[in-house]
N, C-alpha and C positions, 0 to 999 in steps of 0.2 A: 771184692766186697768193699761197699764205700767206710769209713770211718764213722764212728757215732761223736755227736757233738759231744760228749763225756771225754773222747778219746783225746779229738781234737782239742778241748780246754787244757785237757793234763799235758797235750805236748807241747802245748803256750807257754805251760806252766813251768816245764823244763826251759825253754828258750830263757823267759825272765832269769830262771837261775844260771844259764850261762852268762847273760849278760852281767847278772852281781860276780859272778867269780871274775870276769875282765877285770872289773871296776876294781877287784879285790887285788889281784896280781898287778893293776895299773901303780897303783898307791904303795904297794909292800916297798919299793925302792926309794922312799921316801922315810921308811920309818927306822928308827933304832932297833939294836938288837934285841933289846927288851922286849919293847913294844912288839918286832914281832913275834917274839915269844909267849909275849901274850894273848896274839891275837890268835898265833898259834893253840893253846890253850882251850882257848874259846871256841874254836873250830873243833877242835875235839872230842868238846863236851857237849855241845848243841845236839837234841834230838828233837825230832829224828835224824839220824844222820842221814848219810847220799850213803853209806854202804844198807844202812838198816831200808832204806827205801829199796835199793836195789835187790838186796835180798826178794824184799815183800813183792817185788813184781815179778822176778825169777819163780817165786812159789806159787803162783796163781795160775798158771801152765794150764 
């Protein structure tokens, strides 16, 4: 069964977000402990997160 252009957008959609996480792991070796601590932070707090998304498509079965 072919994919519906919905499906296909959403899994672009995933690609662009691998791409920010490279860019994200490219640069961590650059920062201070802090700073990644903080960016850590940040990642933590941002919603939706990538676990609450994953959920949300594991429930829709």
């Amino acid at each position: 069964m072919p994919l519906s252009g919905e499906a296909i957008r959403t899994m672009n959609y995933v690609d662009d977000i691998s791409v920010t996480l490279r860019r994200i792991l490219a640069v961590l070796p650059s920062l201070t402990e802090e700073e990644r601590q903080r960016v850590s932070d940040h990642i933590k707090a941002a919603e939706p997160s990538y676990e609450s998304v994953i959920s949300a498509v594991a429930a829709k079965k």
